[in-house]
C-alpha positions as CSV (number, residue, x, y, z in Angstrom):
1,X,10.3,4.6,-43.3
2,X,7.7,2.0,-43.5
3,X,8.4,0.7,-46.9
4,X,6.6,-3.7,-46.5
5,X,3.0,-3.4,-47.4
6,X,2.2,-5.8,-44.6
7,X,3.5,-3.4,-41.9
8,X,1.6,-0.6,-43.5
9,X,-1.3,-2.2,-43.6
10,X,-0.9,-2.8,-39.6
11,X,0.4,0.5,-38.7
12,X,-2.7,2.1,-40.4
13,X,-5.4,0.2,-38.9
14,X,-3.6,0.8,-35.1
15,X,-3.4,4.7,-36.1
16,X,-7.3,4.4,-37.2
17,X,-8.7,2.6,-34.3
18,X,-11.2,4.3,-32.1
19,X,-10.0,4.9,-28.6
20,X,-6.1,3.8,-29.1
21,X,-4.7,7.3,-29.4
22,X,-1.6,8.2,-29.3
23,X,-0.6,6.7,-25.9
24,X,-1.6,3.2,-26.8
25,X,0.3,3.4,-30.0
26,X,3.6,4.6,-28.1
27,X,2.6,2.0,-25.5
28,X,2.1,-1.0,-28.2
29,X,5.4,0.3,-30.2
30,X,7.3,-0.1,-26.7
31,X,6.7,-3.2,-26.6
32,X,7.4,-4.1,-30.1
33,X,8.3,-3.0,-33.4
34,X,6.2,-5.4,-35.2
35,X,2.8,-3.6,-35.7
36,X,1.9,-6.9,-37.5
37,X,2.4,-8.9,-34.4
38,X,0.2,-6.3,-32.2
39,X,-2.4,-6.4,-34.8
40,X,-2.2,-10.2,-33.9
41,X,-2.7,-9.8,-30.2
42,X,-4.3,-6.7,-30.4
43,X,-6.3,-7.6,-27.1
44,X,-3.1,-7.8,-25.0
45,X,-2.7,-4.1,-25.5
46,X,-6.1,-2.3,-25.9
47,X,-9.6,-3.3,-24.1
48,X,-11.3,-1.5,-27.2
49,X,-11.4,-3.6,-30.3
50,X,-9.3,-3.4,-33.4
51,X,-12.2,-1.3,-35.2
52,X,-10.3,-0.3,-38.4
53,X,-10.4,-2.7,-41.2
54,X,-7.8,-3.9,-43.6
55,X,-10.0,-3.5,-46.4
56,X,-10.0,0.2,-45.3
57,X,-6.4,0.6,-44.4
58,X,-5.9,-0.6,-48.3
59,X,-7.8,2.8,-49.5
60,X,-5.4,4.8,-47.0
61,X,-2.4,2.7,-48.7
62,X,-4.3,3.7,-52.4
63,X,-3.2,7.6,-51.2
64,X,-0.3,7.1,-49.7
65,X,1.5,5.9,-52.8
66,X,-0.4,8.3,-55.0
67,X,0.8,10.7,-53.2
68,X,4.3,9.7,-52.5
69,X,3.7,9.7,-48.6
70,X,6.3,8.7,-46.2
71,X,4.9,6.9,-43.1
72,X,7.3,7.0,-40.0
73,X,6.6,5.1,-36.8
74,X,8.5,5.7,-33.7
75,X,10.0,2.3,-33.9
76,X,11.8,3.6,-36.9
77,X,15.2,4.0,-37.9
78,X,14.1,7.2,-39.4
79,X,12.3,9.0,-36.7
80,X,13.8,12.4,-35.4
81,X,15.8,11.8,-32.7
82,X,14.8,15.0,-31.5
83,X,11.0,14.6,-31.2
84,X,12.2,11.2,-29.0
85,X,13.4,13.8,-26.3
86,X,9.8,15.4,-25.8
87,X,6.7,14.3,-23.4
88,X,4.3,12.8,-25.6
89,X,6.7,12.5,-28.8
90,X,3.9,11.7,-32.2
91,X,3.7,7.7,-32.6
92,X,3.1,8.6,-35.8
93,X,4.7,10.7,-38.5
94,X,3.3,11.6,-42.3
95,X,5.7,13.1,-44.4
96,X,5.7,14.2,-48.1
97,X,9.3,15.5,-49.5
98,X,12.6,14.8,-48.3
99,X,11.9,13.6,-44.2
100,X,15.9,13.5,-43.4
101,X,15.3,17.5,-43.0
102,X,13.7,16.2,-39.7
103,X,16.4,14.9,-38.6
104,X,19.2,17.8,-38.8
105,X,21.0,18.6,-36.5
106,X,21.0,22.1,-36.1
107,X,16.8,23.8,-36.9
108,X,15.2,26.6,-36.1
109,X,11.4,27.0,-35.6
110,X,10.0,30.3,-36.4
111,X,6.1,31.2,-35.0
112,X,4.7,34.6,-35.1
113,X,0.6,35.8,-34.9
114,X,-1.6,35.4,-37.9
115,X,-2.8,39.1,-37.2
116,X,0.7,40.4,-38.4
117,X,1.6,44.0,-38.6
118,X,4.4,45.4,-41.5
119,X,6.9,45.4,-38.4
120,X,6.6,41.6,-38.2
121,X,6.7,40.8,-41.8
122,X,9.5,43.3,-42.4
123,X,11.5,41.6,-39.6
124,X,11.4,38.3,-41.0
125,X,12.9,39.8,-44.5
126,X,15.3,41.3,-41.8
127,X,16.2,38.6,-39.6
128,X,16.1,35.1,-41.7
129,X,17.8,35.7,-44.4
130,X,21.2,34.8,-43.1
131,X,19.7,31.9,-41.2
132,X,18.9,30.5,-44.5
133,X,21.9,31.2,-46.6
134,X,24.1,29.5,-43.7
135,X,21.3,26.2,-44.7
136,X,19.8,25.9,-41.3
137,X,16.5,24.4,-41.8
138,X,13.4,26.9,-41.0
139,X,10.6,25.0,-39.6
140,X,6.7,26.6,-39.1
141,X,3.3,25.7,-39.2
142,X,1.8,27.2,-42.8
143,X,-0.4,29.1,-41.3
144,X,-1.2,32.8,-42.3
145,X,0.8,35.7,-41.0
146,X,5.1,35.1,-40.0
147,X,4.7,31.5,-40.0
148,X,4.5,31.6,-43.6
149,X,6.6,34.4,-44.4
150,X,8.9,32.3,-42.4
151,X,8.8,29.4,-45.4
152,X,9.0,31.9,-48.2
153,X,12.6,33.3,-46.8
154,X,13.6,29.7,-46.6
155,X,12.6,28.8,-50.3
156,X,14.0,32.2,-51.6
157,X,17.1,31.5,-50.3
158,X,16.8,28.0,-51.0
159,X,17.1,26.7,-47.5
160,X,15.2,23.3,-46.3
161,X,12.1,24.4,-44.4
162,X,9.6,21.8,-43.0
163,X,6.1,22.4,-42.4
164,X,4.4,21.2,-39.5
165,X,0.0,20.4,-40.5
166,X,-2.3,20.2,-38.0
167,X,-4.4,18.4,-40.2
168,X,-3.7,15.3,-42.3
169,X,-0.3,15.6,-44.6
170,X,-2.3,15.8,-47.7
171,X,-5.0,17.8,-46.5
172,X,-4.0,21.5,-47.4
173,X,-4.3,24.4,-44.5
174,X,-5.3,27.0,-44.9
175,X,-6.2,26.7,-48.3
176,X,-4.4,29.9,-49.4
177,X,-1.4,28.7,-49.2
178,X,-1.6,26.0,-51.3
179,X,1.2,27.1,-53.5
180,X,3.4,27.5,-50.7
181,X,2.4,23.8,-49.7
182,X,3.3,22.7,-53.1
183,X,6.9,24.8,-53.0
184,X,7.6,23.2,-49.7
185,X,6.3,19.5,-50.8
186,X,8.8,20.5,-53.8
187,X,11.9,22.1,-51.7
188,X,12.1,20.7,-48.2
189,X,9.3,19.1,-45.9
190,X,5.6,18.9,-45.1
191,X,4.9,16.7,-42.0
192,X,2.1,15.5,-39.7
193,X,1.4,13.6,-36.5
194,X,-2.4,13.1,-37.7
195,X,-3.6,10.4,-40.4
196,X,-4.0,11.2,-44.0
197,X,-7.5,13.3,-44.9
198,X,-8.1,14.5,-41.1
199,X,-9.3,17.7,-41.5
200,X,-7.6,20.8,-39.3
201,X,-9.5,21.3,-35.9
202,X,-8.8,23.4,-32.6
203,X,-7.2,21.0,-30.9
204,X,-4.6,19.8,-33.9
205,X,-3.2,22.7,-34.0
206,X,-2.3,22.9,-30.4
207,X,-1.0,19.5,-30.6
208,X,0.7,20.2,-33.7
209,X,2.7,22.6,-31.7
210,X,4.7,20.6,-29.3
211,X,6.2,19.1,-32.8
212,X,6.8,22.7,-34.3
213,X,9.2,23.2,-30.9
214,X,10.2,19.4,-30.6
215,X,11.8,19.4,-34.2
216,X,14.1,22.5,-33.1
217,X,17.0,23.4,-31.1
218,X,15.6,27.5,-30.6
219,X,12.6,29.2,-31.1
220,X,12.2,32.5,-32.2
221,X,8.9,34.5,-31.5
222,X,8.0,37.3,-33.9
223,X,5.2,38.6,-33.2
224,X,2.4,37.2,-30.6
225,X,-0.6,38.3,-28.7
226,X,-0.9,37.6,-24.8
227,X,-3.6,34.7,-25.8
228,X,-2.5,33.1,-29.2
229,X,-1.4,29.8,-30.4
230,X,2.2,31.0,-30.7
231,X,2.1,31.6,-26.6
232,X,1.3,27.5,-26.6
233,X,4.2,26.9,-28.8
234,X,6.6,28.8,-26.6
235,X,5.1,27.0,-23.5
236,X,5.9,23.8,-25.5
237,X,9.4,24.9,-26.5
238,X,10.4,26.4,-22.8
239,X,8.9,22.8,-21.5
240,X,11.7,20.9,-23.6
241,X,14.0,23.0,-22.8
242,X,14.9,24.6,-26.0
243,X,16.1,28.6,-26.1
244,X,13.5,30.7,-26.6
245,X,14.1,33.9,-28.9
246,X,12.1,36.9,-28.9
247,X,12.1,39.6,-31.3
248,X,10.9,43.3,-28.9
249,X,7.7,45.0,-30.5
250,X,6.1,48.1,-29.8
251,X,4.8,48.6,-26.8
252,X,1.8,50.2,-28.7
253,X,1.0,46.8,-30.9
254,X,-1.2,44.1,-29.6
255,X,0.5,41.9,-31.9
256,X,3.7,42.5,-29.3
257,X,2.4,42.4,-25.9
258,X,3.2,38.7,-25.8
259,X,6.8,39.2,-27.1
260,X,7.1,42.0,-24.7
261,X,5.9,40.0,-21.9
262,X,8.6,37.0,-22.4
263,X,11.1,39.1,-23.0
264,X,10.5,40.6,-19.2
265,X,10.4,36.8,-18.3
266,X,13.9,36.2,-19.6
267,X,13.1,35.2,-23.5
268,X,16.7,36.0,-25.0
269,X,16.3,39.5,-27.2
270,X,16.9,39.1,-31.3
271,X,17.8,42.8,-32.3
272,X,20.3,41.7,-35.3
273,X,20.7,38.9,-37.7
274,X,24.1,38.6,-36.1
275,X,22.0,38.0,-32.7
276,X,20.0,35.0,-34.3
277,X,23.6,33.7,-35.7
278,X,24.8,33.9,-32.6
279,X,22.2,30.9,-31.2
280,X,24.2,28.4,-33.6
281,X,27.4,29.3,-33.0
282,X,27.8,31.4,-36.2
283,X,28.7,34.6,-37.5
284,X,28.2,36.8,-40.6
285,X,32.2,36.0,-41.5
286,X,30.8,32.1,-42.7
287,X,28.8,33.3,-45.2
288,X,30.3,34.2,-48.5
289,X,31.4,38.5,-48.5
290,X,29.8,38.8,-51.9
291,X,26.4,39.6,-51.7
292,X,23.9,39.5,-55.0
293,X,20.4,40.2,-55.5
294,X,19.5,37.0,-57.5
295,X,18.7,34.4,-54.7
296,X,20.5,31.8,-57.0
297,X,23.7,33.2,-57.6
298,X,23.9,33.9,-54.1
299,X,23.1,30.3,-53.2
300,X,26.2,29.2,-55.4
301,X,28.2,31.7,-54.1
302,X,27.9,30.7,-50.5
303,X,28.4,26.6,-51.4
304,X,31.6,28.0,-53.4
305,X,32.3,29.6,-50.1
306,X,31.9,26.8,-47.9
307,X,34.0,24.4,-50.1
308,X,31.9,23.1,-53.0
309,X,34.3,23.7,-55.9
310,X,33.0,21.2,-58.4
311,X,29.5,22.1,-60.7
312,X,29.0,18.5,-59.5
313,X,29.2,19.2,-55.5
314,X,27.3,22.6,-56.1
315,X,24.3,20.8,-57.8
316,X,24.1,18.3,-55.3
317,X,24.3,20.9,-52.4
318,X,21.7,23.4,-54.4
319,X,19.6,20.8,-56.2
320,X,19.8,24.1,-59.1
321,X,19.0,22.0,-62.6
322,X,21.7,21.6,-64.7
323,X,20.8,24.3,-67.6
324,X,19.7,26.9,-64.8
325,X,23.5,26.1,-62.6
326,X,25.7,26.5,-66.4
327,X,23.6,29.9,-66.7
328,X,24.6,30.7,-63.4
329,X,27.9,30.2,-63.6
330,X,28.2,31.8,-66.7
331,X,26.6,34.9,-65.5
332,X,28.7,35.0,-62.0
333,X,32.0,34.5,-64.1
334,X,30.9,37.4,-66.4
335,X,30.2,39.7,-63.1
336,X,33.7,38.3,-61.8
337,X,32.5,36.9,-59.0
338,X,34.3,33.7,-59.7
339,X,36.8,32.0,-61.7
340,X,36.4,28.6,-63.8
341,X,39.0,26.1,-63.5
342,X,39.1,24.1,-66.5
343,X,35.6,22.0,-67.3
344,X,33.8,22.2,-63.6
345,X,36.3,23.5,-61.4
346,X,35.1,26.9,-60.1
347,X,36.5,29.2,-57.2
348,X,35.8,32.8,-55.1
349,X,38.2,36.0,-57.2
C-alpha cells in the first residue's frame, strides 16, 4: 500500500497520463519499483509526454485521504498474488475497506444476469449461504440482478465479500446500490483497476471482469444469457484456468440458455450447497450442527465451532461490537446453545 506522498504523487500522474495505459505502467513497474524515478526518466519509457500534472495529482491525493483509499501498485507487497497469475494483471489497484480480503487464499466469484428470474435469486438464498458461514470470501461486481444478491448473503452472514467497480472506487455503480456499496466499504472490500472519479463505461466493465475471475479460485454462474457480460467473465475465468461452476436452469428461461450451454461444454453442475462445498474441500460436517435464524448468533456459533472459545477471539473473528457480542451470548446461553466458562470462556453444549 502506497503509504509516502512522494510515490503517490508519481504513481498518480503515470496512472493519468494520456496514452500510457496499462501496458506501459506494467512495463515501467518491471523495470522498477520506484515510480518516482520513472517520473524522472519518464522519456526512457513512453514516447508520449508525461501529461498529468503534480498540481493535479495533489487534488486526486485531496480524495484519496478523504476518502480513506488504498492505492496498490503491482510493485507492491500488498498486491494479490493471484491477479499476478493472469494476462494483463491491473497495474493499478483502488481499494476502500480492508484490501487483505484480496489476498485470501481460498475466494469465490459469483456472476449471474442482471435480467434475473425468482429461480436465480432464490438459488443464491439456496446455495451461498454455507459458503459464507464457512468465511470464504464472495467476490462480484455490484451490479443489479445475482451479482448483488451475491454481496447481500455474504454481509448477512457476515462473510468478507469484495466488490469489483468498473468505474472509479469512489464512484458508485449503479446508483441503486449505494447502500450496498456503503455495507461492503463497511464489511469487506470495494476495489478497482480504474482511477478515482472515472465514470462506468462499456468497456470497464468488460475489463473489470478479468479481475472478478482473477481474484478467485472458482466461479460459479447463476444465471446468464447466451450474449451477456457474465459469458465474458466465464471466458476470463476458463482462460486462467480457474473451475467453472454452473448452476442448470430451465430450459424454457432465457436467463439459462447460457448456463445450459456451458454446462453441455463441460462447466461442473452446482445442484446442492454440498456440491459448491465440495470445490473447497469442505463439507456441511465443518460448520457448526446448530443452526439459528438470527444471522449473528449463528456467526458466533460457527467461530465457537471452529475453535474461538474466548469473547476476545470471537470479536476479533466476527468484528460483532462489544455490547451487541455480550447480548449474544447472553441470549445463546439462555437458548442453551452454549456454556460460559467463567468471565469469557464460552463452549458448544
Amino acid at each position: 500500500m502506497v503509504e509516502d506522498l512522494g510515490e503517490l504523487i508519481a504513481v498518480i500522474r503515470l496512472h493519468h497520463t494520456d496514452g500510457f495505459g496499462n501496458a506501459g505502467l506494467l512495463s515501467a513497474f518491471g523495470d522498477s519499483n520506484d515510480p518516482q524515478k520513472i517520473v524522472a526518466n519518464f522519456n526512457a519509457y513512453s514516447k508520449t509526454p508525461l501529461s498529468f500534472s503534480e498540481k493535479d495529482a495533489l487534488k486526486i491525493v485531496e480524495t484519496i485521504t478523504k476518502l480513506h483509499i488504498g492505492v496498490i501498485p503491482y510493485y507492491d507487497n500488498d498486491y494479490p498474488p493471484q491477479l499476478r497469475e493472469i494476462h494483463s494483471p491491473p497495474a493499478m489497484l483502488y481499494t476502500r475497506g480492508d484490501p487483505t480480503i484480496l489476498s485470501e487464499k481460498y475466494s469465490l466469484a459469483v456472476v449471474g444476469t442482471r435480467k434475473y428470474t425468482s429461480y436465480g435469486k432464490n438459488v443464491c438464498s439456496i446455495l451461498l449461504p454455507d459458503i459464507a458461514r464457512n468465511r470464504i470470501p464472495i467476490i462480484s461486481g455490484m451490479a443489479l440482478g445475482i451479482d448483488g444478491f451475491a454481496h447481500e448473503q455474504a454481509l448477512k452472514y457476515h462473510c468478507p465479500t469484495v466488490a469489483v467497480l468498473g468505474s472509479g472506487v469512489n464512484v458508485i455503480t449503479p446508483i441503486q446500490h449505494t447502500h450496498l456499496y456503503e455495507q461492503i466499504v463497511e464489511h469487506g472490500c470495494v476495489v478497482s483497476e480504474f482511477p478515482v472519479n472515472l465514470p462506468a463505461a462499456k468497456y470497464t466493465f468488460s475489463q473489470r471482469n478479468r479481475i472478478v475471475a482473477g481474484l478467485a479460485n472458482s466461479l460459479l454462474v447463476i444465471e446468464a444469457g447466451e450474449q451477456s457480460g457474465t459469458m465474458i467473465t466465464t471466458n476470463f475465468a476458463l482462460e486462467q484456468g480457474k473451475d467453472v461452476c454452473v448452476v442448470p436452469g430451465p430450459i424454457t428461461s432465457s436467463s439459462s440458455q447460457g448456463t445450459n450451454r456451458l454446462l453441455k461444454l463441460g462447466a461442473t453442475a452446482i445442484t446442492s450447497p454440498q456440491d459448491l462445498l465440495d470445490q473447497f474441500f469442505l463439507s456441511s460436517a465443518t460448520q457448526s450442527t446448530q443452526k439459528v435464524e438470527n444471522p449473528t448468533h449463528q456467526h458466533i456459533l460457527d467461530e465457537i465451532h471452529r475453535g474461538c472459545n474466548t469473547l476476545e477471539a470471537i470479536q476479533e473473528k466476527t468484528l460483532i461490537q462489544t455490547q451487541e457480542l455480550l447480548l449474544a451470548i447472553s441470549e445463546l446461553e439462555l437458548c442453551g446453545m452454549i456454556t460460559r466458562e467463567g468471565d469469557s470462556r464460552v463452549s458448544l453444549t
